[in-house]
C-alpha positions as CSV (number, residue, x, y, z in Angstrom):
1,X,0.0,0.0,0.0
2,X,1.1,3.3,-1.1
3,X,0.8,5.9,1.4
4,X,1.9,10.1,1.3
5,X,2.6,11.3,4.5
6,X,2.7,15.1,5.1
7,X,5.6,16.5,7.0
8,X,5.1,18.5,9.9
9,X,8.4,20.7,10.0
10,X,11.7,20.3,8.8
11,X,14.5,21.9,10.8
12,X,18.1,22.8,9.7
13,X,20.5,21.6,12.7
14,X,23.3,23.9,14.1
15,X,25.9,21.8,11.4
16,X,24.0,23.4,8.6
17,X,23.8,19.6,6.8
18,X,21.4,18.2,8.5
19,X,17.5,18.5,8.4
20,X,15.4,16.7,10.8
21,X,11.7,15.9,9.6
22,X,8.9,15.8,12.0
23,X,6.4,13.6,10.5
24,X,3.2,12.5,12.7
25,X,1.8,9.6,11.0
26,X,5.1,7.7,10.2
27,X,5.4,4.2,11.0
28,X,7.7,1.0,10.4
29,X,7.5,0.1,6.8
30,X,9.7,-2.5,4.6
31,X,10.1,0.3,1.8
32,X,9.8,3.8,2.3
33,X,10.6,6.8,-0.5
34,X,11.4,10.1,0.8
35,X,11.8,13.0,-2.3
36,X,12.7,16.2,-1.4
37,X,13.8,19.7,-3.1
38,X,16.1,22.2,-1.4
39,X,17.2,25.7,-2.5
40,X,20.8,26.3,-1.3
41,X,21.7,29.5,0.5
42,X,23.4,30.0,-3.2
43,X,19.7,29.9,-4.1
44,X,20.7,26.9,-6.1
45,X,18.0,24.2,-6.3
46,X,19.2,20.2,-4.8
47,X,16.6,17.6,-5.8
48,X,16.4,13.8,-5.0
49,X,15.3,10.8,-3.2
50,X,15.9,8.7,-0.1
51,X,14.5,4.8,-0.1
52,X,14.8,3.0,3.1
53,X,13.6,1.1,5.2
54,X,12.3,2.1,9.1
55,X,12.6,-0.8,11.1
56,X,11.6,0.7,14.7
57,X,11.0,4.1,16.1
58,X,12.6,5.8,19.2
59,X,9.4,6.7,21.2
């Protein structure tokens, strides 16, 4: 089953690399795709995708 999942907030940590997604209704799944766009403080666009896997969640 193919599900979209809305994310909540996405914060750039104190490295500047890393953004950590708040997403409310995300569960352990075998195959998960996560695509995402990003303007660089260039103003450069970076496009992609992440597939994983989530195998458990810190509570």
């Amino acid at each position: 089953d193919e599900k979209k999942l809305k994310v909540e907030k996405a914060k750039l940590l104190a490295d500047g690399q890393t953004v950590e997604l708040t997403v409310p209704d995300i569960k352990p799944t075998w195959c998960m795709e996560v695509r995402y766009e990003l303007e660089t403080s260039a103003g450069d666009t970076v496009s992609s995708r992440i597939n994983n896997t989530i195998h458990n969640l810190a509570e």
